[in-house]
N, C-alpha and C positions, 0 to 999 in steps of 0.2 A: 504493500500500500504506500510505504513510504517512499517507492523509487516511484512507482505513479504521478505521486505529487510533484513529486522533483519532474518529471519530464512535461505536468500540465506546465509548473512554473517560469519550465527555459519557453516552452508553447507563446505560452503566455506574454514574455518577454520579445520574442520574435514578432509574436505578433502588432503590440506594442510599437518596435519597433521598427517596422514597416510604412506602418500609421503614419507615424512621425516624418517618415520619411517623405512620402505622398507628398501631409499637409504643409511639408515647408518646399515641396520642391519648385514652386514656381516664385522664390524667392532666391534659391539659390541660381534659377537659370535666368542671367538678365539679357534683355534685349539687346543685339549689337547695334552700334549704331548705322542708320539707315545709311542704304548704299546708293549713291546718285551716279544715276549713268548720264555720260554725253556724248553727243553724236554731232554732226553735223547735216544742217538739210538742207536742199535747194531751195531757189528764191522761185521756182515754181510749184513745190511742197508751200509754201508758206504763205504765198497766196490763196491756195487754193483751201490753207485751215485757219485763214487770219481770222475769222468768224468761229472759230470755235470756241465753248464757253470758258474750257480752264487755260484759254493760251493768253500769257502774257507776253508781249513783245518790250525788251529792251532795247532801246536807240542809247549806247554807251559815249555817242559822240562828244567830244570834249566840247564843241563849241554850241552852246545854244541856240545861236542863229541859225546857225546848219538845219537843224532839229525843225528850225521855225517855217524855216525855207522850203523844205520840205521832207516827208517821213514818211513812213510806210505804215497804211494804217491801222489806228489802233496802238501805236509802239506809243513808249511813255519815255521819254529823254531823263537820264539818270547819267552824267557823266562816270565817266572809269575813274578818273584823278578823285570825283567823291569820296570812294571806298579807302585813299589812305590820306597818312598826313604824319607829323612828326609826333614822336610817340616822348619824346624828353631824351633823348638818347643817338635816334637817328632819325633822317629824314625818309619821309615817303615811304612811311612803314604802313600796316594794313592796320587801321582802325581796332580798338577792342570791342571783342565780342557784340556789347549790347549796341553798338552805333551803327554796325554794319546788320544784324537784325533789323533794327529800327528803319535803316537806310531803304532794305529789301521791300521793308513792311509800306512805306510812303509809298515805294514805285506799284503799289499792288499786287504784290506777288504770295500768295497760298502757298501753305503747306503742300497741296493736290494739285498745283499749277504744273501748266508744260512753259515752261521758259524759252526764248528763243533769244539770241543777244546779236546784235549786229553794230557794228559801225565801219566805217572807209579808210580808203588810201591805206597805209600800212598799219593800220590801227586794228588789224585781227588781234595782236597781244591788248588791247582795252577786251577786246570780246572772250578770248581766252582766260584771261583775269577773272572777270567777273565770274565764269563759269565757273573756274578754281572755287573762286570764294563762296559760291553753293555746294560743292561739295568739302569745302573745308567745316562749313558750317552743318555737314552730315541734311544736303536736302533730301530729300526721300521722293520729288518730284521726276522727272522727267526736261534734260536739260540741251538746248541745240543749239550750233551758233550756224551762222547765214553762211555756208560756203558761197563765197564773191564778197560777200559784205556787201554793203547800197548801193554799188556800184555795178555790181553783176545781175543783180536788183532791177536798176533802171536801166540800164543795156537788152532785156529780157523784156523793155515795154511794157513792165506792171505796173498797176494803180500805185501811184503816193496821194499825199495829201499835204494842208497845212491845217487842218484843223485839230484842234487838241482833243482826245477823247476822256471821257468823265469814266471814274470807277470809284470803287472800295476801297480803303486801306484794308492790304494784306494781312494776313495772321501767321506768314509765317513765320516760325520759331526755330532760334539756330542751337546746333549742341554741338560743342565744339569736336573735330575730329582730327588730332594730333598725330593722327598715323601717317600721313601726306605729307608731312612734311620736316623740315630736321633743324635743332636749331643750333648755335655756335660750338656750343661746348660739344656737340656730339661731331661736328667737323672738324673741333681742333681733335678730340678722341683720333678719326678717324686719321687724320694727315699728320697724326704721332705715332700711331700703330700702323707700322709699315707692312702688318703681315694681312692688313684688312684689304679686303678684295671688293674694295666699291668702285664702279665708271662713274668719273663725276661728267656731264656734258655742259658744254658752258656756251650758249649760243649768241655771243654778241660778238660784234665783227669785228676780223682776223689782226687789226692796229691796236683797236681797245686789247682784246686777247693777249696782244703780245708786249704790251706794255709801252708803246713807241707816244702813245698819247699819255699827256701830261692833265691828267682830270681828277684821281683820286686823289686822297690821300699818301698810297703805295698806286704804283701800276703793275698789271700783268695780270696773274690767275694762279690757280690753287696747282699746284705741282704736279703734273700727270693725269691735268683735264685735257678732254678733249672739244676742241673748238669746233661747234658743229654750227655753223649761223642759220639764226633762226630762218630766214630768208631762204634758204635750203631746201625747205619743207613747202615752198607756196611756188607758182608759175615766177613770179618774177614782176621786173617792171609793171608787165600785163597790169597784172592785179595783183598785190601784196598779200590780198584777203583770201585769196583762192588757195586752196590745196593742190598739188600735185597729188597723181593715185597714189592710193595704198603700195601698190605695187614698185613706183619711184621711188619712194618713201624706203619702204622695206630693204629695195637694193642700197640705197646711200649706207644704209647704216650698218647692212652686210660686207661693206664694202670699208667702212669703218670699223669693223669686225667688233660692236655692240649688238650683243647678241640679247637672242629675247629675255632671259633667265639671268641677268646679268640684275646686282643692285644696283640700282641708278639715280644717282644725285643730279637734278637739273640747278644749274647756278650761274646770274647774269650779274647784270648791274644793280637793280633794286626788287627782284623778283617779277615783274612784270615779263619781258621776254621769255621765262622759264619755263612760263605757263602754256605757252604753246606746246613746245615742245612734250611735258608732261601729258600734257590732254591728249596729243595724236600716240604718244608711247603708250598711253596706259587703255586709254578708250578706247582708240581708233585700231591699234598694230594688237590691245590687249597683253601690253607686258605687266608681268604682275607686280615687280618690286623697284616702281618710281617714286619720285619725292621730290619737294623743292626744298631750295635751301632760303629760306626767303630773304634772309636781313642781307645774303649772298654780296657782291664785291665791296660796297657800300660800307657793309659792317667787318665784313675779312680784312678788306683792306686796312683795318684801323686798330687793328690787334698786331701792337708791334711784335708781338713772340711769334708770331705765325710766319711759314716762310711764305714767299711768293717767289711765281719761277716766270720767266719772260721770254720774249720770243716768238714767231709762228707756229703754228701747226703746222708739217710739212706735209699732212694729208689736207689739208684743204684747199 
């Protein structure tokens, strides 16, 4: 009788212990944070959905006049230079947290939105940025930028406008997603531990790169990056805003033997430029382990312990 007991009592405990288990377990599993995809879509895709209910159009163009002159309708003019500003430390750093929510939330933009971001001339890196900064802010939306930008736009004989369109303030809400991106102290880690196996890419053109221009603080680049300009990745003069194929794309960088599976630190001048690059690596080609460096030459440069190495790239 007495081993009975003992074996209701382990019963008993097990079962207990199960229970327990169940009722806490959707505390132990927390939600990751939402994954925001970007793509890119035609300026005849975008026409043909500017009427749908959850799309919100971004005109990132810096100058407001532009914006006024004329827009593609429905977009709501939010400059790119908005989103930063000097943080007490360095210039032209990206806004905290609550300013750049807030910023989203003015332009109308939901939590359930499909975002679309466009502006001109070589200003795909304003349209790349911003995109960056919905998924840095963990959007969980749906996010495109204009392949051509306004330019491939109005070349394609679409409707613009100058009329301003009326909405909501948006609700969307940012939660920060620190996996994107790396900040000093893990690049100085890096470029002191000589056995760490990261590609840094650094996309700004091959004089700045090589230190021949007299603008920073320090000139050159982080030792053993490689100089891939941004400019690389689009048609060229044509349009700045345009992509080359996936295909072009993929060779340049086979050819720079940046292979898919490779970690890869993207780092410019003040993180703007990076962002292109980032977004066609990780979204478009789908490499899995990119990042920006964001505070990137601007903040490098000004850490005297840090080395810097000068020169071309001789593959570019």
């Amino acid at each position: 009788m007495l081993k009975q007991i003992q074996r209701w009592k382990i019963q008993l405990v097990a079962f207990l212990a199960a229970v327990l288990a169940v009722a806490t377990l959707p505390a132990l599993v927390q939600p990751s944070a939402a994954a925001t995809t970007i793509d890119f879509v035609s300026p005849q895709w975008l026409a043909q959905h500017s009427h749908d209910a959850n799309l919100r159009i971004l005109d990132v163009r810096t100058n407001p006049l532009d914006y006024i002159d004329s827009h593609i309708p429905g977009a709501v003019n939010i400059a790119e230079s908005t989103f930063r500003g000097p943080n007490g430390r360095l210039p032209v750093q990206f806004w905290e947290q609550q300013k750049i929510e807030a910023l989203f939330q003015e332009a109308g933009v939901n939590n359930d939105s499909h975002v679309v971001i466009y502006s001109d001339g070589n200003n795909i890196l304003g349209s790349t940025q911003v995109a960056y900064l919905l998924e840095r802010g963990s959007y969980g939306g749906q996010v495109s930028v204009l392949d051509g930008g306004f330019k491939a736009y109005k070349d394609a004989s679409l409707p613009v406008t100058k009329e301003f369109p009326e909405y909501a303030k948006g609700n969307f809400t940012l939660e920060d997603n620190s996996d994107i991106r790396v900040s000093l102290d893990e690049v100085r880690s890096i470029v002191r531990d000589r056995s760490a196996r990261i590609t840094f890419i650094d996309p700004r053109p091959p004089a700045l790169f090589a230190g021949e221009e007299d603008l920073f603080i320090r000139n050159g680049h982080i030792p053993g990056a490689n100089n891939v300009p941004w400019p690389s990745f689009t048609v060229g003069e044509d349009n700045f805003h345009q992509l080359k194929s996936i295909d072009e794309i993929r060779a340049l960088l086979a050819r720079r033997e940046i292979a898919p599976n490779d970690d890869i630190i993207v780092t410019c001048s003040t993180g703007r430029e990076a962002s292109l690059q980032y977004v066609v690596l990780k979204h478009l080609l789908g490499y899995p382990n990119v990042r920006i460096y964001e505070g990137s030459w601007t903040e490098y440069s000004a850490q005297s312990d840090l080395p810097v190495a000068t020169g071309r790239d001789p593959n570019v």
